[in-house]
Structures are given as structure tokens and as C-alpha cells.
C-alpha positions as CSV (number, residue, x, y, z in Angstrom):
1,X,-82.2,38.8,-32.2
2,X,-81.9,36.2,-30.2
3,X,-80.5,37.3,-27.2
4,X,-83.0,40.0,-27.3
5,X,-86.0,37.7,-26.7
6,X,-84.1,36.0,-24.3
7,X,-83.7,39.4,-21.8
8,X,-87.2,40.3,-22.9
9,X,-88.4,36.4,-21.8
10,X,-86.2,37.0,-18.6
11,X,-87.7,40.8,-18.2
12,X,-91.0,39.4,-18.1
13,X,-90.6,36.8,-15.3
14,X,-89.1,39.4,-13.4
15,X,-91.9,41.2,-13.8
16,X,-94.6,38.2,-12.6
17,X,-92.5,37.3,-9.5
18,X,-92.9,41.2,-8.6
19,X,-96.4,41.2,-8.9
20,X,-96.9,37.7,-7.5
21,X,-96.4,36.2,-4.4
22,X,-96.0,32.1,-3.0
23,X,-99.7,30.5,-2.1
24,X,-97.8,28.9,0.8
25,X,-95.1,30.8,2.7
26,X,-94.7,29.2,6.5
27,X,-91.4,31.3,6.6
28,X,-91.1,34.1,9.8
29,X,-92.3,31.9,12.5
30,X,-90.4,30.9,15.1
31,X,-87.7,28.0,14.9
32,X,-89.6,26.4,17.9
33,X,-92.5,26.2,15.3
34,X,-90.6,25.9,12.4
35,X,-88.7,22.7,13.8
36,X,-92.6,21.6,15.1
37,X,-94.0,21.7,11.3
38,X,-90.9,19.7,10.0
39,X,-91.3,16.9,12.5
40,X,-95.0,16.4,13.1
41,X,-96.5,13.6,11.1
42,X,-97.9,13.9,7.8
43,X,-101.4,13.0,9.4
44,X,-101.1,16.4,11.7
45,X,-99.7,18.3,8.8
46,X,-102.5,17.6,6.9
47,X,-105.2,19.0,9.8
48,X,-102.9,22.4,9.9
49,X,-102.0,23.0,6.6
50,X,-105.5,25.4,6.0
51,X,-106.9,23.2,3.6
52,X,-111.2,23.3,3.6
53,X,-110.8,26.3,5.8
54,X,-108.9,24.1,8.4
55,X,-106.6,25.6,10.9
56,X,-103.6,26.7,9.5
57,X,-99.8,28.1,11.2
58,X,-99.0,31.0,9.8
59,X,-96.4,34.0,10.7
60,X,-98.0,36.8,12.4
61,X,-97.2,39.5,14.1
62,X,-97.9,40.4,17.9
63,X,-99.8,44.1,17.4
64,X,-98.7,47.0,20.5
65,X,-102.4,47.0,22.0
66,X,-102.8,50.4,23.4
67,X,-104.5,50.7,27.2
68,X,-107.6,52.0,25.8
69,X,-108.3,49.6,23.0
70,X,-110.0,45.9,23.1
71,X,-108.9,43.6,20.3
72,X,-111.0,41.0,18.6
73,X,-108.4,38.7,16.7
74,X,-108.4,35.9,14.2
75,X,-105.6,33.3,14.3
76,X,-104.5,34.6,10.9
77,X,-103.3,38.2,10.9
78,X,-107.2,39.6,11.0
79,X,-108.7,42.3,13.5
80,X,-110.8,44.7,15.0
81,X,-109.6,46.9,17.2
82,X,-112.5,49.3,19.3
83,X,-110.2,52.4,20.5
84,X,-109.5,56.2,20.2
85,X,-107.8,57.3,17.1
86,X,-104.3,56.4,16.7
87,X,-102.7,55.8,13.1
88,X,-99.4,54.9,14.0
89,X,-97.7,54.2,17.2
90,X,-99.2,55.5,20.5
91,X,-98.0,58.9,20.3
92,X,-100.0,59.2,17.4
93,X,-103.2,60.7,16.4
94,X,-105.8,62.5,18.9
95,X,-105.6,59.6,22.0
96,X,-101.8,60.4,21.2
97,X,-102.6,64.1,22.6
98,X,-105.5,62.5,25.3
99,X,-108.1,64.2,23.2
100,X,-112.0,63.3,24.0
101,X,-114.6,62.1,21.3
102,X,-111.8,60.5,19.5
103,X,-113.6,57.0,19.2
104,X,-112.1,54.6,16.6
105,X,-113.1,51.4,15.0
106,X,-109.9,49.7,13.2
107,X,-110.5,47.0,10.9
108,X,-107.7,45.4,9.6
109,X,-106.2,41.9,8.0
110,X,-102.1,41.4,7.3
111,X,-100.6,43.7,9.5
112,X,-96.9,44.3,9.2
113,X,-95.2,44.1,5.6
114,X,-97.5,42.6,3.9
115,X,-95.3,40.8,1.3
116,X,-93.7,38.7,4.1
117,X,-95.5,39.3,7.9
118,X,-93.2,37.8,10.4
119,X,-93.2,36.5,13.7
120,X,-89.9,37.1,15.0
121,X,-86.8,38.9,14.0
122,X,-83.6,37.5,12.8
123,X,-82.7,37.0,16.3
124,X,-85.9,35.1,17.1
125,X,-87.4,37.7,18.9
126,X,-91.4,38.5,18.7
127,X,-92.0,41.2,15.8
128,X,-94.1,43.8,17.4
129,X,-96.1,46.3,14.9
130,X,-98.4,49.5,15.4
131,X,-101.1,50.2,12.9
132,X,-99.3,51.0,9.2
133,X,-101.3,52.9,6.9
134,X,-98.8,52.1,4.3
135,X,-98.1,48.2,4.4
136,X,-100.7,46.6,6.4
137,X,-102.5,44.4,3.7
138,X,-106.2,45.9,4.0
139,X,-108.0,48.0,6.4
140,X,-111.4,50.1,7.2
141,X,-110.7,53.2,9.7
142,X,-113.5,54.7,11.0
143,X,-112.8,57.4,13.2
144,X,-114.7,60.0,15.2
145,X,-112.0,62.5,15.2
146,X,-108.7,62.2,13.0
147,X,-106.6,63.9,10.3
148,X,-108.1,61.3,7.6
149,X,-106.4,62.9,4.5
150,X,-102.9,62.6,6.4
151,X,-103.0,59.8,7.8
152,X,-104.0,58.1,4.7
153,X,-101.3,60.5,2.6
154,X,-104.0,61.4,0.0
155,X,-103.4,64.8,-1.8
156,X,-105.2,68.2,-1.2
157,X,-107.7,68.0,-3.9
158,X,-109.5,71.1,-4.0
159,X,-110.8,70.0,-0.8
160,X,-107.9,70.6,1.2
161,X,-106.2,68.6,3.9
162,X,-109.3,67.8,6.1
163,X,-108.5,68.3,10.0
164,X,-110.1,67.6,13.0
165,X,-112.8,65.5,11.6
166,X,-114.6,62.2,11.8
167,X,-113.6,59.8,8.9
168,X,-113.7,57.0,7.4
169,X,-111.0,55.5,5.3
170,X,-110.7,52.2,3.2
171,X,-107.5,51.5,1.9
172,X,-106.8,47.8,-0.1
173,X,-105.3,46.4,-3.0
174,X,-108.5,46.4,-4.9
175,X,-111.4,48.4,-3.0
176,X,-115.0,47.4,-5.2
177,X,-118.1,49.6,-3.8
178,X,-121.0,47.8,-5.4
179,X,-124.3,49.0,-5.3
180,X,-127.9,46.6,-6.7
181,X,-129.8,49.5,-7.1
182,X,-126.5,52.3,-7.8
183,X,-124.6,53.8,-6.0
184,X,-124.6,57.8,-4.8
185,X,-121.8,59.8,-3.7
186,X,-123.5,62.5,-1.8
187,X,-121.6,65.8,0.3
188,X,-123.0,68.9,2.5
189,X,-126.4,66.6,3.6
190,X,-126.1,68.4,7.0
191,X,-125.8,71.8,8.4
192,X,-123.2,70.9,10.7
193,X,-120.5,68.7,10.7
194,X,-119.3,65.7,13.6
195,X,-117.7,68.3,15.9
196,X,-121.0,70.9,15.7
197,X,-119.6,73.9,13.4
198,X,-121.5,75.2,11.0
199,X,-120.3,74.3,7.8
200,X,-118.6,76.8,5.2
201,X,-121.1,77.9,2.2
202,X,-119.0,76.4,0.2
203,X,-120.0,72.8,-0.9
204,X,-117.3,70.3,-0.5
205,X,-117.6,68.6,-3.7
206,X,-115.8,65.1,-5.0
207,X,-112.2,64.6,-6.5
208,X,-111.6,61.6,-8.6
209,X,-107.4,61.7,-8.3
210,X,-105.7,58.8,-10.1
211,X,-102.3,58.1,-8.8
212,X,-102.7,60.4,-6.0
213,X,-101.4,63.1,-7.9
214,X,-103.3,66.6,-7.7
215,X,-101.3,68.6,-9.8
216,X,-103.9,68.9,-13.0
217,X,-106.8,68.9,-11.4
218,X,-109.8,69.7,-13.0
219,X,-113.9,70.6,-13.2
220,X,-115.8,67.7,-14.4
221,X,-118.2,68.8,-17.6
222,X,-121.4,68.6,-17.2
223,X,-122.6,66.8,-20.4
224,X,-126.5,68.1,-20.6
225,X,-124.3,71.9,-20.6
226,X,-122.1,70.5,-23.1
227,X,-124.0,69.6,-25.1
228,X,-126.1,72.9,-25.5
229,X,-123.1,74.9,-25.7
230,X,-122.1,72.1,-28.6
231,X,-125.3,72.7,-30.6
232,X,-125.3,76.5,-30.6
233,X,-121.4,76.1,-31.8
234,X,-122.8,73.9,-34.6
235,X,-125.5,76.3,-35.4
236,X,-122.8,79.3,-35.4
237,X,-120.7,77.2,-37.8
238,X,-123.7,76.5,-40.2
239,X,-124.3,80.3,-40.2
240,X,-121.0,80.9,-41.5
241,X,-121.8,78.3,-44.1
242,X,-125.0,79.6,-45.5
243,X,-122.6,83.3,-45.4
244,X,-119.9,81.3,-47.8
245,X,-122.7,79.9,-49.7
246,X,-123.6,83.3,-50.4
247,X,-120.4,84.8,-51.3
248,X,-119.8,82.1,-53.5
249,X,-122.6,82.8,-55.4
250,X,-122.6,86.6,-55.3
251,X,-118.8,85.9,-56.8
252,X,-120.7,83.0,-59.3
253,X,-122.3,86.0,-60.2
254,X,-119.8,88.5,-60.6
255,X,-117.3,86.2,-62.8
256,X,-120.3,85.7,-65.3
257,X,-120.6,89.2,-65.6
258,X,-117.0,89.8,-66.1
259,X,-116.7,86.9,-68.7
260,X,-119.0,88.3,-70.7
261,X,-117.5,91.6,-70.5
262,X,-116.9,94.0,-73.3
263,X,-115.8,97.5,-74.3
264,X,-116.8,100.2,-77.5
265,X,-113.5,99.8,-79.5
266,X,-112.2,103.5,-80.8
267,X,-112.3,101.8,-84.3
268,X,-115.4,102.9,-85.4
269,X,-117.6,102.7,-82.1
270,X,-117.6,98.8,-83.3
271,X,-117.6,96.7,-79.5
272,X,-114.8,94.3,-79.0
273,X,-115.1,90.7,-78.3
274,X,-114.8,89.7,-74.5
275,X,-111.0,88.8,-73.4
276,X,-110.4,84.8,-74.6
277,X,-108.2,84.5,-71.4
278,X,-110.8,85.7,-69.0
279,X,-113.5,83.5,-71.0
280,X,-111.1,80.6,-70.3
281,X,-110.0,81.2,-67.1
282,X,-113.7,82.4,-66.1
283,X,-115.2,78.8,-67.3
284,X,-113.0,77.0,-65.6
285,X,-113.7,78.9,-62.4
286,X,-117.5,79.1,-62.6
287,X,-117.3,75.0,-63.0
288,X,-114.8,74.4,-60.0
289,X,-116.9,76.6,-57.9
290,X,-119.8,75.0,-58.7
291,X,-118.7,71.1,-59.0
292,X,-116.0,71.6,-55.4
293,X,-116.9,74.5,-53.7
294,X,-120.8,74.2,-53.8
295,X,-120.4,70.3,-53.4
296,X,-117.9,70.8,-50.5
297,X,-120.7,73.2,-49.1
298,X,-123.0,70.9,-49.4
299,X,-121.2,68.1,-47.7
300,X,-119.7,70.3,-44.7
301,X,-124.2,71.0,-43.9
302,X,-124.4,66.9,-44.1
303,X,-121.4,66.3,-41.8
304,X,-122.7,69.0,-39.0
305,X,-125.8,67.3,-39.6
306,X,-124.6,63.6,-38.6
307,X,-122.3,65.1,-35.9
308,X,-125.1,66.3,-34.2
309,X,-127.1,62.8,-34.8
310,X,-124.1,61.1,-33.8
311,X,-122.6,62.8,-30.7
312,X,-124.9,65.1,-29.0
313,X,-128.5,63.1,-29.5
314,X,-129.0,60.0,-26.8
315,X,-130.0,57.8,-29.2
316,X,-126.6,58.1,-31.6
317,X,-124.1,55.7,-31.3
318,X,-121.7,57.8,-29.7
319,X,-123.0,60.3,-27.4
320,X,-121.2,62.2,-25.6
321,X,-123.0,61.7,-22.3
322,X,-123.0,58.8,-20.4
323,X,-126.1,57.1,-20.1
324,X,-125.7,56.1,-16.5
325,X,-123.8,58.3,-14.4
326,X,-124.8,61.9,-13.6
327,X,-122.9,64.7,-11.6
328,X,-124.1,68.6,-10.6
């Protein structure tokens, strides 16, 4: 027992130094640096070491600017690059192939591996890093002409691997879209699309894929539908109620008359005395069908009844439809 708790105690920091990473980590700068840090005086540590937004050395990678882009950098692993679409290295993308109206706006902080950026190799030489759609720490790609859903690696959807068109692409940790007054998600607002075709007639609508996984997709309900279809299923099923409430009672009916039964003996034309087994068994009967049957009846009407009040009216405690979201 005990050792169990031990590896499950040991399991479980493993598991927080995965997820987790050091506030401070001056490592993958240069030794010239490096040696710097160690011998500068505490006062001049102090000044660098980031604290109250003050400057702060760092490892960071030297990114490959491409001829056609301009680069607005921060000291600390954040930029903007204005440029024609490239998601990789420069063989990449639409300037890759020296395509036109392939304008592109990259926003991005941590590039490199993002669990440890480095300056320079093992052999102290610079680290030098194209755009990583994978590992660079956060980034907004706006693009006027790209392969958005490959470059990205999202699945098809039922949309399909989109090609040859503008995009925009956010990619993070944690991405929060936060709207005061909500927030719409709106397709097909426009006749044509970015490059000036006429769009398909069919709508391009929106896939929500967890995990990136496209396998089970499927059609979102539409709760106002739903709930329609719901309530003329309920009314079916109390139809079929009120039809075993009358067969009961047709067969109430029919096991009086048979308890009560009697035939003209051939002693005599004198009648004989119903059966005493079908008395007995007919009593018993006629009360169980009309204390459990009738009753259960009864109850089944009730329970439709506050499944209906419960689920499929707005004001029950759980309906079915959400009160603040809508989709068509």
C-alpha cells in the first residue's frame, strides 16, 4: 500500500513538471552572455533581471527574414512580420512559388521550441528559425492567399481542405474570443470570395472539432425543431396510453362478465353456480388491474406531463435548449 502511494505521489510530480515550466530560464544564450550575467554586479543584475517590466536577457532566436518582408521586433522573442505568405521556410507557401496577391501579416511571440528557445547551438553557433506552425509559442496569420487548413494541420471538416484562399489563423495555448455584446460566427456574407469567384450554392457552414479529430462528425440539432418533434412524440405516446387505458377497461369488462358466468346444468334445467376458480382468480385480477395497471396509467400521463414542463418549456429547470446560443 505503501509503495503504491509513493509511485502514485512520484506519478503526479511527473505529471506537474510536464505541464509546467521554470519562471526564470536564462539557459540557450551564448557563453559570451552567459559568463556576462555571472559576473556583472548584483546592482546591474538587478536592472536586467525583467523585474517591473524592466529589461530583461533572454535566449532568442535569430528568425531567416525573407527579402520581401520587414520585421518589427521586441527584445523578447515577439514580432510582426509584413510579407507574402510563407508558413515555413522560404520555399514555402505562395511567395515560395512567386505568386502575386499573396500579402501576409505574421504575428507572432516565442518562436522556435517553445519549451526552451535558444540562441545558439551546442556549438555556440546562432539558432536560426523559419515560421513553425507547430512550436512557435502563439501567433495570428493573416494571409491574403494561403492553404490556411494545411498549414495549420486542421482536419477536413465537412468543409474540406480550403485552398487558394485568404485566411486568417490564430493558433495559442489558450485562444479566448470575448465579445461585451456576443459574439457571431457568420459564413457566405458575400457573393464572391477574396480571389473574385463566385461562390458554390452551397453554404460553408461551421465545425466545432475537438481534438482535431473529424472522424464522427456530425449535424448540430436545432433545439426549437427538437423540441416540436419531441412534443408530437409525447403526444403519440399519450395516444397509445389512452388506447391501453381502453383495453384495460374493455378487458375490466370482459373478466366481470366471465366471473359471473354460468351454464343450464342437464340436471333438471337447474343453472350451475359460476366456477369458484375463475371467481378467485377473476377478483384478484379485476383488483390488480385496477389498483397497478390503472394507477400505473395514471402515473405514466403525470410523468409525460412533467417531462414536457421540465425539458421542452423555457421556463423548466432543465430545458433542452440553451438559453443563449442559437445556430440555423
Amino acid at each position: 500500500m505503501g509503495r503504491d502511494l509513493f509511485l502514485q505521489k512520484e506519478t503526479k510530480e511527473e505529471e506537474i513538471k510536464m505541464k509546467s515550466k521554470k519562471a526564470i530560464d536564462r539557459s540557450g544564450q551564448d557563453r559570451k552572455r552567459e559568463r556576462i550575467q555571472e559576473n556583472q554586479s548584483p546592482r546591474r543584475d538587478a536592472l536586467l533581471n525583467g523585474a517591473f517590466c524592466g529589461k530583461l536577457d533572454e535566449a532568442v532566436p535569430t528568425y531567416l527574414q525573407a527579402p520581401c518582408e520587414k520585421v518589427i521586433g521586441g527584445e523578447n522573442n515577439s514580432s510582426i512580420v509584413f510579407g507574402r505568405d510563407r508558413p515555413a521556410s522560404r520555399l514555402s507557401g505562395y511567395a515560395g512559388m512567386g505568386d502575386t496577391q499573396a500579402g501576409m501579416i505574421d504575428l507572432v511571440v516565442g518562436r522556435g521550441l517553445n519549451d526552451s528557445p535558444k540562441s545558439i547551438d551546442d556549438n555556440n553557433k546562432p539558432v536560426y528559425v523559419n515560421p513553425d506552425f507547430d512550436n512557435d509559442s502563439a501567433r495570428i496569420y493573416i494571409s491574403q492567399k494561403t492553404d490556411i487548413d494545411e498549414n495549420f494541420g486542421i482536419a477536413d471538416g465537412s468543409l474540406g481542405n480550403q485552398k487558394t484562399r485568404s485566411g486568417v489563423g490564430i493558433k495559442a495555448d489558450a485562444v479566448r474570443v470575448i465579445g461585451r455584446d456576443g459574439i457571431q460566427l457568420v459564413t457566405r456574407t458575400d457573393l464572391k470570395n477574396s480571389m473574385g469567384m463566385v461562390q458554390d450554392k452551397d453554404i460553408g457552414g461551421i465545425d466545432l472539432i475537438a481534438g482535431n479529430d473529424d472522424s464522427d462528425l456530425q449535424p448540430i440539432v436545432k433545439g426549437g425543431d427538437l423540441i416540436g418533434a419531441l412534443n408530437q412524440m409525447v403526444k403519440h405516446i399519450n395516444n397509445l396510453n389512452g388506447i391501453v387505458d381502453g383495453l384495460l377497461m374493455a378487458q375490466m369488462e370482459y373478466n366481470e362478465a366471465l366471473q359471473s358466468h354460468w351454464h343450464w346444468s342437464p340436471f333438471f334445467g337447474i343453472p350451475t353456480a359460476p366456477s369458484e376458480i375463475v371467481v378467485s382468480v377473476g377478483t384478484t385480477t379485476a383488483l390488480k388491474q385496477l389498483e397497478r395497471t390503472k394507477k400505473d396509467l395514471w402515473r405514466h400521463k403525470k410523468n409525460l406531463r412533467g417531462f414536457v414542463r421540465n425539458h421542452l418549456e423555457k421556463s423548466g429547470k432543465n430545458y433542452i435548449c440553451s438559453r443563449y446560443n442559437n445556430v440555423n
